[in-house]
C-alpha positions as CSV (number, residue, x, y, z in Angstrom):
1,X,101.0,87.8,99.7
2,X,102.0,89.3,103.6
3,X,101.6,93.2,104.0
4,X,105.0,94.4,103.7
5,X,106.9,97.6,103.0
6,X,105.6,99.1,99.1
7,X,102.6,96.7,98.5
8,X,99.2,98.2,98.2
9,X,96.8,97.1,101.3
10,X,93.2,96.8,100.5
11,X,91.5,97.0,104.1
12,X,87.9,97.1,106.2
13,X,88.3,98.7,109.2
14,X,87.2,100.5,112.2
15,X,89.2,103.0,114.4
16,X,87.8,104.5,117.8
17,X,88.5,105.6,120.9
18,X,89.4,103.4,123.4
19,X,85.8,102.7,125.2
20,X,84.3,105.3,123.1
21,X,83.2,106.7,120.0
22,X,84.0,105.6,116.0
23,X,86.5,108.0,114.5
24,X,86.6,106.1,110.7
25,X,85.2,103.4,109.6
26,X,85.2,101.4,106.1
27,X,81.1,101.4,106.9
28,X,81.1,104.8,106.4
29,X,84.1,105.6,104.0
30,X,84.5,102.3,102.2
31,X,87.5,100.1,102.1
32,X,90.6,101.8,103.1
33,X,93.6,101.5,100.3
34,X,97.2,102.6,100.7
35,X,100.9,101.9,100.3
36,X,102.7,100.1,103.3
37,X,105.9,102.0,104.5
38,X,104.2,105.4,102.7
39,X,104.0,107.3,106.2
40,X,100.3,107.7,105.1
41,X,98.9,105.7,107.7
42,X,99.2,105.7,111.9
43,X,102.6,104.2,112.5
44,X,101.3,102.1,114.8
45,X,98.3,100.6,113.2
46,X,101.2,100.0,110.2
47,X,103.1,97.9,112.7
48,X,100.7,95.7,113.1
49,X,99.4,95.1,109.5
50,X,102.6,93.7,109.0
51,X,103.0,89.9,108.0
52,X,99.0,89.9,107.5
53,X,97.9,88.2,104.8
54,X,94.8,88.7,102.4
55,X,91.4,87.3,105.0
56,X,93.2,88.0,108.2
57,X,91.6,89.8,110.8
58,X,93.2,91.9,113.3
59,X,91.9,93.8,116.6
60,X,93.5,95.4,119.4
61,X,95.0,98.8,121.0
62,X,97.3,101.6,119.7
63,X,98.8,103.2,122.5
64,X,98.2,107.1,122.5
65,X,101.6,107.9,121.6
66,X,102.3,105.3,118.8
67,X,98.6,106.8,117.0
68,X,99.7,110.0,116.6
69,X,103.4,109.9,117.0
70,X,106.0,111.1,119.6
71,X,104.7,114.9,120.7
72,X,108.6,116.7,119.7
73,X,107.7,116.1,116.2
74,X,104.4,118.0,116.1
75,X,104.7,121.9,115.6
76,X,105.6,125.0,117.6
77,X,103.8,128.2,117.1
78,X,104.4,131.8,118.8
79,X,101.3,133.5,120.4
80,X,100.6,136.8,121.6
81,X,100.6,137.3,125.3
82,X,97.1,139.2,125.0
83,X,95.8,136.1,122.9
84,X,95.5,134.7,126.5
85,X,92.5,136.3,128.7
86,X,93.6,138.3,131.4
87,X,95.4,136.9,134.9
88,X,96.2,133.4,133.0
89,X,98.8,131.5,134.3
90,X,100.6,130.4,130.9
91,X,103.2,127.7,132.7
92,X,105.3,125.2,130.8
93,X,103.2,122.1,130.5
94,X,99.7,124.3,130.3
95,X,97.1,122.5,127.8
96,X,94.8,124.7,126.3
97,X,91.5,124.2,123.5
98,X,90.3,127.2,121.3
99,X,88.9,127.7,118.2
100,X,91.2,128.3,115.1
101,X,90.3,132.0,114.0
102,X,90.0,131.3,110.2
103,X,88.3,127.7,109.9
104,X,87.0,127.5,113.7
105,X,88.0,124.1,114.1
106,X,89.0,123.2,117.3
107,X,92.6,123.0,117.9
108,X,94.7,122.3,121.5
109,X,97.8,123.3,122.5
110,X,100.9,122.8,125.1
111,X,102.8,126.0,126.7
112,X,105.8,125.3,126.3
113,X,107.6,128.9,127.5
114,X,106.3,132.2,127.9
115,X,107.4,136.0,128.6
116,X,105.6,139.4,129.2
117,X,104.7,139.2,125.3
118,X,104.8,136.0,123.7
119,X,104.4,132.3,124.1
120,X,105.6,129.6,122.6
121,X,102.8,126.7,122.2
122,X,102.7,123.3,120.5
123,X,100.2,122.2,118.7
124,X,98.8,118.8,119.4
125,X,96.2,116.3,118.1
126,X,93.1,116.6,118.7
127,X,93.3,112.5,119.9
128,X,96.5,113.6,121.6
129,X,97.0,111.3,124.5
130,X,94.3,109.0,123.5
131,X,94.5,105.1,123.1
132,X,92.7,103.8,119.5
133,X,90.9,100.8,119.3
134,X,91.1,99.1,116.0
135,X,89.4,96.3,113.8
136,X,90.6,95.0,110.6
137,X,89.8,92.8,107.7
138,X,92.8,92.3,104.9
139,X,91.1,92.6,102.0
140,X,93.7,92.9,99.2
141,X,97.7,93.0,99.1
142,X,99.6,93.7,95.8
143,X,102.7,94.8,94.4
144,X,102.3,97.9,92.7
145,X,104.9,97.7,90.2
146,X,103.1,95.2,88.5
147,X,100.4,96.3,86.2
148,X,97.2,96.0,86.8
149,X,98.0,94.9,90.7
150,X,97.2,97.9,92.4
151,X,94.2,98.4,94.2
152,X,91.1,100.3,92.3
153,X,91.0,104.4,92.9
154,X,89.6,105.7,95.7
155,X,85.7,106.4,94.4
156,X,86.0,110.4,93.0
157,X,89.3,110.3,92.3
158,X,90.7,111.1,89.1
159,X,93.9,109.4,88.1
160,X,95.6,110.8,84.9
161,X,98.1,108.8,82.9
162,X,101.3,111.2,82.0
163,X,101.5,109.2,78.7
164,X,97.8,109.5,77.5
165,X,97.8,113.4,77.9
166,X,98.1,115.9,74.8
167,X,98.3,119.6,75.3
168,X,95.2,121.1,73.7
């Protein structure tokens, strides 16, 4: 069976930065399982799983902008001026990395406007603008309407059948 729209993928994989570091792996993670078409996986890696077939391999590049989509979709927030330290130029088009106040994970974000009190920023991925390497294995491809096709859970996931659950 070929990877195609609503079958479960089974894969191995690897994911970097182009000339540079591993950002997932199935080394580190185990094998990677999803639904083709779901929007749970980078639409560009998901273009070219398609037609693959259990045992193919597959290597190549994702181009920055098909990884991590087209930048108008990702969102716009509204900062305080005085977020800013003083004398900064905010300009359309400014790129800036801080520390997200509550979780201090870093973020980075695009002026996109600003006035004597507020800018307008969007947020952008923290691979924004970077090509991804990838490497993988087809492991598995089922239909999961069929019982007993689709892949096995994720390890430490709990799946609950509607139909096997009493109120106590």
């Amino acid at each position: 069976m070929k990877i195609a729209r609503g079958l479960s993928v089974e894969l191995a994989y690897e994911l970097k930065i182009k000339g540079g570091d591993v950002i997932e792996s199935s080394d580190r993670s185990g094998p990677l399982r999803y639904v083709h078409g779901d929007g749970k996986m980078l639409p560009g890696l998901e273009k070219r799983l398609e037609g693959l077939s259990p045992g193919d391999e597959s290597k190549g590049v994702i181009p920055a902008k098909e990884a991590f989509g087209n930048e108008d979709a990702l969102p716009i927030r509204e900062m305080p001026r005085n977020a800013f330290p003083a004398g900064t130029d905010l300009k359309p088009g400014a790129v800036f990395q801080a520390k997200d106040p509550a979780s201090g994970v870093p973020v980075q974000f695009k002026v996109l406007s600003a006035d004597a009190k507020l800018a307008r920023v969007r947020l952008l991925h923290p691979l924004a603008d970077r090509d991804i390497e990838y490497q993988v294995t087809v492991l598995a491809v089922r239909d999961p309407r069929t019982q007993g096709s689709a892949p096995p859970p994720v390890p430490g996931v709990v799946e609950l059948d509607p139909d096997e659950m009493a109120e106590s």
